[in-house]
VOROMI-836390 format. One line per field, with one value per residue (C-alpha): residue number from 1; residue in one letter; x, y, z. Coordinates in steps of 0.2 Angstrom, whole numbers, plus 2048, in hexadecimal, padded with zeros to 3 digits. Layout:
BEGIN
seq	[NUM; ...];
type	[A; ...];
u	[X; ...];
v	[Y; ...];
w	[Z; ...];
***
This chain:
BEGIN
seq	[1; 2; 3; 4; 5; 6; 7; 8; 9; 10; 11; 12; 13; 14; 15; 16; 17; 18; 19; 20; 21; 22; 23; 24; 25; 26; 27; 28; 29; 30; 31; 32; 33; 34; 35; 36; 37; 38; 39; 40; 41; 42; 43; 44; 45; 46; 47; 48; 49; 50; 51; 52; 53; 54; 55; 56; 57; 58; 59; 60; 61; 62; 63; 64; 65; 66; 67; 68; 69; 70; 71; 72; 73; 74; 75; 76; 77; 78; 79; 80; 81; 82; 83; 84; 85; 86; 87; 88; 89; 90; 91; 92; 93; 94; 95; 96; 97; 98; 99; 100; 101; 102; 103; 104; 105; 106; 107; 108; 109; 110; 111; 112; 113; 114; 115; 116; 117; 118; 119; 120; 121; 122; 123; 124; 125; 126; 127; 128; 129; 130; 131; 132; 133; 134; 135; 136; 137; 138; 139; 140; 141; 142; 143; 144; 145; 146; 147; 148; 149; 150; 151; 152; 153; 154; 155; 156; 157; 158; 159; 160; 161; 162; 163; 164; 165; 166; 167; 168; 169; 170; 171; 172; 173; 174; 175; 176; 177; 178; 179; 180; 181; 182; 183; 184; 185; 186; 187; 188; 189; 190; 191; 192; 193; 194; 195; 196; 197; 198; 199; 200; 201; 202; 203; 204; 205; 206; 207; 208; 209; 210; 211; 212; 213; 214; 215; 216; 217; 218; 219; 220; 221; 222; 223; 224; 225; 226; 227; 228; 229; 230; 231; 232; 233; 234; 235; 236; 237; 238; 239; 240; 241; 242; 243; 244; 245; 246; 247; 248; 249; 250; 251; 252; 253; 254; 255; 256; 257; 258; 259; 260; 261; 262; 263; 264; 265; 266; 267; 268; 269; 270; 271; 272; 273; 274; 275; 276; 277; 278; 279; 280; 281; 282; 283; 284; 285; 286; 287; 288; 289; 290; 291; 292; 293; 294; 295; 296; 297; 298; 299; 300; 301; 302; 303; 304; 305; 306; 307; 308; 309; 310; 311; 312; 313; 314; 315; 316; 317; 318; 319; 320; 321; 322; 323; 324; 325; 326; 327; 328; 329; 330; 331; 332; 333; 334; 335; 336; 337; 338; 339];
type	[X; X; X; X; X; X; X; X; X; X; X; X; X; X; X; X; X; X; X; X; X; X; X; X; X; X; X; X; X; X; X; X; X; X; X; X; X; X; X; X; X; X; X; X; X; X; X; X; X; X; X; X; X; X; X; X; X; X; X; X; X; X; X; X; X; X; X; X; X; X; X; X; X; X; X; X; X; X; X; X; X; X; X; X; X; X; X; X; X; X; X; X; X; X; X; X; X; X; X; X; X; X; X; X; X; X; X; X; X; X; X; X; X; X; X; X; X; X; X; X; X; X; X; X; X; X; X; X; X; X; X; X; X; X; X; X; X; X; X; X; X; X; X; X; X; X; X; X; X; X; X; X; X; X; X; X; X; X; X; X; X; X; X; X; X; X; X; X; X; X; X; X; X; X; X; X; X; X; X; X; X; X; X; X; X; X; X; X; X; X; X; X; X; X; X; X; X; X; X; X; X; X; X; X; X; X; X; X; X; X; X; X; X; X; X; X; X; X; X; X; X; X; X; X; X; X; X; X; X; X; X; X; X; X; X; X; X; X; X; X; X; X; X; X; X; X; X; X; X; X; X; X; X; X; X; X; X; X; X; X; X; X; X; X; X; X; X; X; X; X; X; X; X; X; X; X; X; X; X; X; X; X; X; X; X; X; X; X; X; X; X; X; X; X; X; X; X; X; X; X; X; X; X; X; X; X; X; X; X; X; X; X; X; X; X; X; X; X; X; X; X; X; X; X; X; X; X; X; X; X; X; X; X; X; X; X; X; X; X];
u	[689; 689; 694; 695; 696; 6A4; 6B4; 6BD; 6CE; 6DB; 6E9; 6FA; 702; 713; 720; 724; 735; 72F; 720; 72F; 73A; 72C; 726; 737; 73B; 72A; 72D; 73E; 738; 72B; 738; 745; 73D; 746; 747; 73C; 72C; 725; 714; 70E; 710; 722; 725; 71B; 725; 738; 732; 72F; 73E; 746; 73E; 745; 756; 756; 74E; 759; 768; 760; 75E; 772; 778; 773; 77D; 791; 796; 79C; 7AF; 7B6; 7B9; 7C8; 7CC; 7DB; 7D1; 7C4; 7CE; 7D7; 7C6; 7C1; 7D0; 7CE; 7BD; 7C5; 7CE; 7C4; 7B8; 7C6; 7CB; 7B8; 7B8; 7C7; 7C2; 7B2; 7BC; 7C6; 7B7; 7AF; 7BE; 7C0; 7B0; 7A8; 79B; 78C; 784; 795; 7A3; 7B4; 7BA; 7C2; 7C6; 7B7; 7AC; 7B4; 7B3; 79F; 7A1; 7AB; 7A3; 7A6; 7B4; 7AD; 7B6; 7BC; 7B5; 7BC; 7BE; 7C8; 7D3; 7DA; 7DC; 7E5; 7F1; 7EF; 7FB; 7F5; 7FB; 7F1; 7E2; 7E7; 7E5; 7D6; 7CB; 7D2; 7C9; 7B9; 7AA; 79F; 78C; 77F; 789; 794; 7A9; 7B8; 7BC; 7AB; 7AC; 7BD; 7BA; 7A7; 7B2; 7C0; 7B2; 7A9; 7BA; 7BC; 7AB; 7A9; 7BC; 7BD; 7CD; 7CA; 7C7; 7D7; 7D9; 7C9; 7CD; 7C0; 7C5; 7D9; 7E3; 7E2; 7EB; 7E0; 7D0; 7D7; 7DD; 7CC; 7C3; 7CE; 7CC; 7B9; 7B9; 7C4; 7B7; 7A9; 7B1; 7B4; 7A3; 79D; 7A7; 7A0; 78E; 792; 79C; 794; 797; 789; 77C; 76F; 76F; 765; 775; 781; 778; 777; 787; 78C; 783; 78B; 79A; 795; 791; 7A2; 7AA; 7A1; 79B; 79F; 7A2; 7B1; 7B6; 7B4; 7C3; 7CF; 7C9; 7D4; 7CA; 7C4; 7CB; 7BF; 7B3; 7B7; 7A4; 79E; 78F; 78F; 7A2; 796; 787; 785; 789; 774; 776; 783; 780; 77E; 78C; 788; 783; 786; 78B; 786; 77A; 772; 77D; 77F; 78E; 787; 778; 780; 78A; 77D; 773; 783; 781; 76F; 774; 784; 77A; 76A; 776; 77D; 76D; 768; 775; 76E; 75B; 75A; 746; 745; 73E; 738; 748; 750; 745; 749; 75F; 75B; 751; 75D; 76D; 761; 75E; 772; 776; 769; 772; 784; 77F; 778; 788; 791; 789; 788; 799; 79F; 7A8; 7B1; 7BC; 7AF; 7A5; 7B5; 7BA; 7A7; 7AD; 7BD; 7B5; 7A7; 7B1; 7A6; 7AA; 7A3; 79B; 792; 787; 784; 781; 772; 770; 771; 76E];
v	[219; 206; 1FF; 1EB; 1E4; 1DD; 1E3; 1D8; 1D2; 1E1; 1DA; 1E1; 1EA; 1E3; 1F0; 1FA; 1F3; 1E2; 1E5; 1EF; 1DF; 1D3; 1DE; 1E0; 1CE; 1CA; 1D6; 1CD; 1BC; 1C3; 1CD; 1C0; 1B1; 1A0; 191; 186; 18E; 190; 194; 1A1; 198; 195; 1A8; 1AD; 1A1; 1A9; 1B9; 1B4; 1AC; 1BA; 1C5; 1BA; 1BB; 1D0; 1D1; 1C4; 1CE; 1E0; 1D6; 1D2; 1E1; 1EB; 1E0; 1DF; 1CE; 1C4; 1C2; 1B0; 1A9; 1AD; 1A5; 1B2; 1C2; 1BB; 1B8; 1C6; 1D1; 1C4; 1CA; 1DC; 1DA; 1D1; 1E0; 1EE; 1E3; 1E0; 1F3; 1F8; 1EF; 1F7; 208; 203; 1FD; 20B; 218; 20B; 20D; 220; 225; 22B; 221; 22F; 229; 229; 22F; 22D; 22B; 23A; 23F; 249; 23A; 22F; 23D; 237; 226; 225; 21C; 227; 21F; 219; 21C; 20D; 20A; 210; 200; 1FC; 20D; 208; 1F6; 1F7; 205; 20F; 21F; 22E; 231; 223; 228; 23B; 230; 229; 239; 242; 238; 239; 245; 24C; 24B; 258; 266; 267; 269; 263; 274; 277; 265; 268; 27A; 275; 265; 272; 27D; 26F; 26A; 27A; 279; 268; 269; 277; 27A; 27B; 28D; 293; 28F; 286; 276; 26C; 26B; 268; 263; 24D; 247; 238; 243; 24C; 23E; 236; 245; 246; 234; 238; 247; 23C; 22F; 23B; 244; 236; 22F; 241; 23C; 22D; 235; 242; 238; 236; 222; 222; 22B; 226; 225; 236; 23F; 239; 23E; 250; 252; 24C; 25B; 268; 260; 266; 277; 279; 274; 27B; 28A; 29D; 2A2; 296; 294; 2A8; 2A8; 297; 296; 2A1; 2AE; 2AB; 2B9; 2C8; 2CA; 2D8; 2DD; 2DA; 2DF; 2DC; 2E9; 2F7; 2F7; 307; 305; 303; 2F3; 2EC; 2D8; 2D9; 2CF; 2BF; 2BB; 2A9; 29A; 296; 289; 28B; 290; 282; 279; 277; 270; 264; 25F; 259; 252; 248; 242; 23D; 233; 228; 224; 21F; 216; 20B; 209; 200; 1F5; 1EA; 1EF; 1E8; 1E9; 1F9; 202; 212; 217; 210; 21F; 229; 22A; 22C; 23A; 241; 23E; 24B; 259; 256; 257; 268; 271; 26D; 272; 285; 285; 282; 28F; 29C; 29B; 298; 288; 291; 28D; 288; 27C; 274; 272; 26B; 260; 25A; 257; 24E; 243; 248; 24C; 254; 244; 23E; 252; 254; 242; 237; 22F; 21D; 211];
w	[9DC; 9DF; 9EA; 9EB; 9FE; 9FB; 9F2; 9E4; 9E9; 9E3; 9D8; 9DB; 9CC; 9C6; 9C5; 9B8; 9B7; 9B6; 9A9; 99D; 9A0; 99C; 98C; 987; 986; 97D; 96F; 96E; 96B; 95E; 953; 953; 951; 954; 949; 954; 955; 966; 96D; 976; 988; 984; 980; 990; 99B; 994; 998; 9A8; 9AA; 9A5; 9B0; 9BF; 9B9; 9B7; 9C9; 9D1; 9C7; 9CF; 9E0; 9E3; 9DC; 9EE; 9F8; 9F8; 9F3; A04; A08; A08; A18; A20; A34; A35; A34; A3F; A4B; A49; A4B; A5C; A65; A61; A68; A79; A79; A79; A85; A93; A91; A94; AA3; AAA; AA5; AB1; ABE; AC0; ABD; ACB; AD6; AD3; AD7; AE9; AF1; AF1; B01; B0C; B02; B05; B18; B20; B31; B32; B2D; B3A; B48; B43; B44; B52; B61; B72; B7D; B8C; B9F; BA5; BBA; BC7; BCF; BC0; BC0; BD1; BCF; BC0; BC7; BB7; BB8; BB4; BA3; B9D; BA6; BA0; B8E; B91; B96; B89; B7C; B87; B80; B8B; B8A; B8D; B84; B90; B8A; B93; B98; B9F; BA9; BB1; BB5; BBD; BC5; BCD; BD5; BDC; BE5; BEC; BF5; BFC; C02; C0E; C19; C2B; C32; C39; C4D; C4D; C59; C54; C41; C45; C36; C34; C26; C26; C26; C16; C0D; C0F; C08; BF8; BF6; BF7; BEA; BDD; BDC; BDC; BCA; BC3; BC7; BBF; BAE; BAC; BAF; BA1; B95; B86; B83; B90; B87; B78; B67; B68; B73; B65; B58; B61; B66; B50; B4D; B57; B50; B3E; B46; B4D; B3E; B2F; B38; B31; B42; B42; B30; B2D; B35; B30; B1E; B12; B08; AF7; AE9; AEA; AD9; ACE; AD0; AE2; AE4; AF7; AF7; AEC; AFC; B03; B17; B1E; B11; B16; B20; B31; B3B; B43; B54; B5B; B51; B43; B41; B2E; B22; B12; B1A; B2A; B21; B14; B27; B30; B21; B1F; B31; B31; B20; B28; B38; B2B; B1F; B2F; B33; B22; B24; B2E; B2E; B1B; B1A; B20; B0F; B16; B1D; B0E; B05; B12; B12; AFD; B02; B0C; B00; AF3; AFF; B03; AF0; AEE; AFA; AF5; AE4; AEC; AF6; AE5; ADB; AEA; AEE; ADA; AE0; AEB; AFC; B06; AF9; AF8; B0A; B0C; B00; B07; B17; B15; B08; AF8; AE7; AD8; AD1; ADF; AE2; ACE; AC9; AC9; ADC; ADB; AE9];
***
């Protein structure tokens, strides 16, 4: 079959309503003719005429006719609006206000035992210039932590024994080593300065960043460890169907040895250590993208394991003192991270 190169311009098909309209009103003018003859150019153009009017008429009929204007009810719907804008920012406010910072939380004294900065000993010099009594200086080493895992128990107990050695009494009827008060009073001047020279060598203002960061950690450990919290945390209400209660006795979980250093608190502890000591570090060190991407890595991992602490223990005591502690709620472990 022959096809012509190129196609013949395809004219559109008026509407069937519109054809009926326009034959309708033709028939009209033949069957009642008027007095005044008119040709067939005449008839053409009323039909068309009154094919305008019956679409314009179809046209209008899907729209609502428009209101008149009225400044009272716009007004009236202006302030509504005002309204129910002003309220939606309050709502945000308060939703703003309410909610828990995801990267920090909420301060508590668990948080600020973190952030604390060691206290340092004043000098020795300063001690006996100053004439300070020994209460305040009782005050003052109480507040003092000591480095290299040592405890204040462990110092004063290492400083006691150490007194003991270097300050011997002199043998019994020996007449070389007679008693001289200003012998002894020399010797206990000497052993004073030499423990509080130890303190100040061990305390834990003296250290790094590294030592802080250490001793932060045993913190969490001490803390959030079962092997302390088995015993001050209340019980949670024993399950209808235990498995763990129906074991038979070769089953049944051996009992721990040493403190507990990997359990999910203890984790979630220290991750939220790293993350405060990274965040204060991003507060000044602006450019510092990779560590930016670091501190949002670590605020994940925190949220993964606070959701398996959640579904393990069934949101149980010691999600929630996790919780409490470290100043988190519910919003910032289950919703989306953003910083």
């Amino acid at each position: 079959m022959y096809r012509p190169a190129t196609m013949p311009p395809r004219i559109q098909q008026i509407a069937r309503p519109a054809v009926r309209v326009c034959h309708n009103a033709l028939t009209a003018i033949a069957t009642h003719p008027t007095p005044t003859p008119i040709g067939p150019s005449r008839a053409l153009l009323m039909a068309v005429q009154a094919l305008a009017i019956h679409t314009s008429a179809l046209s209008a009929a899907q729209f609502q006719r428009r209101g008149a204007y009225n400044p009272y009810a716009i007004a009236r719907s202006k302030a509504r609006r005002d309204r129910n804008i002003a309220r939606q920012a309050e709502l945000r406010d308060q939703r703003a206000a309410s909610n828990v910072d995801p990267v920090l939380g909420e301060p508590t004294p668990f948080t600020a035992k973190l952030d604390a900065q060691p206290t340092p000993l004043p000098s020795i010099d300063q001690i006996v210039h100053s004439r300070m009594s020994r209460l305040q200086l009782a005050e003052l080493e109480s507040r003092v932590r000591p480095n290299f895992f040592l405890t204040q128990k462990e110092m004063q107990d290492a400083l006691e024994k150490a007194k003991t050695l270097t300050f011997l009494p002199p043998p019994k009827g020996d007449p070389e080593y007679a008693y001289e008060p200003e012998r002894m009073h020399n010797q206990f001047a000497q052993d004073a300065h030499a423990q509080e020279a130890i303190k100040r060598i061990t305390s834990l203002a003296l250290g790094s960043s590294k030592d802080k960061t250490r001793e932060n950690k045993q913190l969490c450990i001490e803390t959030f460890g079962r092997h302390n919290t088995d015993s001050t945390l209340p019980k949670d209400p024993p399950q209808l169907h235990s498995v763990a209660a129906n074991l038979p006795k070769q089953f049944v979980k051996t009992p721990r040895v040493g403190p507990d250093t990997g359990s999910s608190e203890v984790q979630a502890a220290i991750l939220t250590t790293k993350i405060r000591a990274l965040a204060e570090h991003l507060k000044t060190a602006k450019k510092d993208k990779m560590n930016k991407r670091n501190l949002r890595m670590l605020c994940h991992k925190r949220q993964k394991i606070l959701k398996y602490l959640k579904r393990k223990e069934k949101g149980g005591i010691r999600y929630r003192n996790v919780l409490e502690k470290l100043g988190l709620d519910e919003n910032a472990i289950f919703s989306e991270l953003m910083m």
